[in-house]
N, C-alpha and C positions, 0 to 999 in steps of 0.2 A: 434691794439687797441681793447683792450675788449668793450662790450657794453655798461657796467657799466661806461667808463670811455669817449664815445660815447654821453653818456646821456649827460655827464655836460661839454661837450666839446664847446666850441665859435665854431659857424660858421659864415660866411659872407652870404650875400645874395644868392651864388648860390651853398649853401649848403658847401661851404669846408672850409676845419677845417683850423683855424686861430693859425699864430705861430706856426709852426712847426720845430723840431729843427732835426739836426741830426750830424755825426763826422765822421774822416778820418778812418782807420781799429785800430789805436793805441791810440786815443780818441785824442791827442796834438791839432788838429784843430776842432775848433765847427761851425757850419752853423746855422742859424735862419733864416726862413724866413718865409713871411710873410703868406702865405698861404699855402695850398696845389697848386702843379701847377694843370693848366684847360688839359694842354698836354705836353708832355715833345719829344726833336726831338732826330733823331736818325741819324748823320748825317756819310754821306760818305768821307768827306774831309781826307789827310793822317793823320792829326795828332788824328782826334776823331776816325776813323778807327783803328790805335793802343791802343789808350786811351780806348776806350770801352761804353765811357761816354754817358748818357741820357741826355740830358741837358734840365733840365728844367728854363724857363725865367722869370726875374723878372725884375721890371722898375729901372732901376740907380738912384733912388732917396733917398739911404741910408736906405730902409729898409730892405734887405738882411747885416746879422751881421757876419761874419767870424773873430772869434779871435783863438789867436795861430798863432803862426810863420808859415809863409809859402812861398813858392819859387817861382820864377817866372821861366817858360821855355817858351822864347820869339821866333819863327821862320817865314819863307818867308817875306811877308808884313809888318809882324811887329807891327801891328795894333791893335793887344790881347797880353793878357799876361796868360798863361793856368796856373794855381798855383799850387801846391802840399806840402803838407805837409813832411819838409825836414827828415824825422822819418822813415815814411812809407810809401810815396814815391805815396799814395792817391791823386788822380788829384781833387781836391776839386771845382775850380770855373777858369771863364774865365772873363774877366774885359779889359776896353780897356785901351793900353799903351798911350792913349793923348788925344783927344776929344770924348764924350762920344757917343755913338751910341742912345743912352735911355735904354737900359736894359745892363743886366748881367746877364751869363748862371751860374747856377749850376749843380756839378753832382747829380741828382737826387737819384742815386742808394745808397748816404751816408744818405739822408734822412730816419732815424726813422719811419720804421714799412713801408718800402720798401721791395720791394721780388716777384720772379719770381715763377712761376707755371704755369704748361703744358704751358709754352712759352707767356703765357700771363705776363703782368708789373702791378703790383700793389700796391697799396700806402694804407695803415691802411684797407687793403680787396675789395678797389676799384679800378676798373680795369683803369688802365691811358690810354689814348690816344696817341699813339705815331704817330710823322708825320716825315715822311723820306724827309729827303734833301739831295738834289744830288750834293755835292759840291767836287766832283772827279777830277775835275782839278783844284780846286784850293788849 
């Protein structure tokens, strides 16, 4: 995000930018949410280990928007449902298959003015906080 666009941009109390939208690589699926994430994880489990995904967290209380068709790939426990975009194949968001945990993951990296440099993670030129979870067995 340019700075011009920085200026008149909403922010929430600890400065980050409100409403942020973003999409799968083929645009069919859109993400809205509601802030910028404060940290986004980076998790070891099999299936986020193939996926690739940042996930960043937001509270299950309907303010993350995902419209456009999308797919569920449900495995082990059963307890998530990982979604992707049936187009291009974009792992978009994870949501639970039956009682809510309180939040829901998105992948961070479809987020709008996301992007990597010398290995750092960055969102509209600020650098995200990633926190590693070690969910290797499960």
């Amino acid at each position: 995000m340019r700075y011009e666009q920085l200026k008149s941009a909403v922010v929430d109390a600890k400065g980050r930018l409100m409403s942020v939208t973003g999409s799968c690589h083929c645009g069919a699926v859109r993400v809205d949410v509601p802030t910028t994430p404060e940290w986004v994880a980076s998790c070891n489990c099999s299936i986020c280990r193939k996926l690739g995904t940042l996930v960043a967290y937001y509270p299950d209380d309907g303010s993350v928007r995902v419209t456009g068709a999308t797919v569920p790939y449900i495995h082990g426990d059963r307890m998530i449902a990982f979604l992707h975009c049936p187009t291009c194949a974009c792992h978009t968001h994870w949501e639970s298959t039956g009682q809510s945990y309180g939040r829901i993951g998105v992948n961070a990296r479809l987020l709008d003015g996301f992007a990597v440099r010398e290995g750092r993670y960055t969102l509209d030129g600020v650098e995200l906080e990633v926190r590693y979870f070690d969910n290797a067995d499960r």
